[in-house]
C-alpha positions, 0 to 999 in steps of 0.5 A: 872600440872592438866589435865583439865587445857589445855584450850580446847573447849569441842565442838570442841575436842569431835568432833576433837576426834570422827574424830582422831577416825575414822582415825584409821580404817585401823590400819595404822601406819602413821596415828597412829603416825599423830594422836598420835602427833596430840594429844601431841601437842594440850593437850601441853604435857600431853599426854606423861605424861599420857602414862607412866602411860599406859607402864604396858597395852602396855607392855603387848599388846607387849608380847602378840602380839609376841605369836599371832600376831599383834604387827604391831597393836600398833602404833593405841593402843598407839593413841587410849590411846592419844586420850583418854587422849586428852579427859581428857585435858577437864574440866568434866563439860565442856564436860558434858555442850558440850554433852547437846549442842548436845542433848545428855539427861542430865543425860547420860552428867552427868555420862560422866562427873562424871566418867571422873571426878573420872579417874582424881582423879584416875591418882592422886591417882595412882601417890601417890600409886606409890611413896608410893611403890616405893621401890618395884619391879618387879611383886610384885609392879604391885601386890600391886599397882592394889590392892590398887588402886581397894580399894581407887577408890571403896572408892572414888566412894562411897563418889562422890555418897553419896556427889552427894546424900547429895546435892540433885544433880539432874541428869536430870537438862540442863545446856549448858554453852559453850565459842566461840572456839579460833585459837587453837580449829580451828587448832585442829579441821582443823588438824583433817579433814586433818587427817580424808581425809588423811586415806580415801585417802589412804585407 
């Protein structure tokens, strides 16, 4: 299943996220789990496939809040992770297009675009890493799979740069192709407000 395949609005998410974001402020867990669903069902699913891939970080933010506190906090991690991942739902360049609508300087677009593009060749490469050592185990597994993943995303980057290069890519050229949003966008983006309304209220 590809990531950017969720047919979202980039307008319409990047601000629903900037809301789901801003809901968190209080750390609370009923908005940490609204917001958490919020983002399964709008990205279809594929944010529960892209927190598995998160089970290492929260395991670790789990062992460490035991020795200094703060593990009522990880409700609002696993929601930070889906509203990220809910941000990958969108196709690079649309989000690169929405950013140009909002003025945002064509190259600053460009990069977003570019390192969300490379996150989504990394969860690629991350899931054939994995297979690839799935005969390990335990510590020495983890090991292995960050040294691998560190060289092949170094090895990617040069070559989206020197591809980038090759064509003549300019970086400062405006492009804003954007389509009208449809009832889902609206729904996302109403379920947003109400979120956002909910934990000031309750603030």
């Amino acid at each position: 299943m590809s990531w950017s395949n969720s047919n979202l609005e980039a307008r319409i998410t990047l601000i629903s996220v900037l809301l789901l974001c801003s809901s968190l402020h209080s750390f609370r867990v009923d908005v940490s789990l609204i917001v958490t669903v919020i983002a399964v069902v709008f990205s279809r699913g594929r944010v529960l496939i892209g927190l598995k891939f998160f089970i290492p970080l929260i395991t670790l933010f789990i062992f460490w809040s035991f020795l200094l506190g703060g593990i009522d906090k990880l409700p609002t991690l696993i929601a930070l992770i889906a509203i990220g991942l809910l941000v990958m739902c969108i196709k690079p360049e649309d989000i690169a297009y929405a950013l140009m609508y909002f003025k945002i300087p064509p190259r600053i677009a460009y990069s977003i675009c570019i390192a969300i593009r490379l996150l989504h060749i990394s969860l690629i490469d991350l899931r054939n890493i994995s297979a690839v050592l799935s005969i390990e185990s335990g510590l020495s597994k983890y090991v292995k799979l960050l040294k691998a993943l560190t060289s092949v995303l170094i090895l990617r980057s040069y070559s989206i740069a020197e591809s980038l290069y090759s064509r003549g890519f300019n970086l400062d050229r405006k492009v804003v192709l954007v389509r009208k949003p449809k009832l889902f966008d609206w729904l996302l983006l109403v379920s947003s407000i109400a979120v956002f309304i909910y934990s000031l209220k309750q603030a």
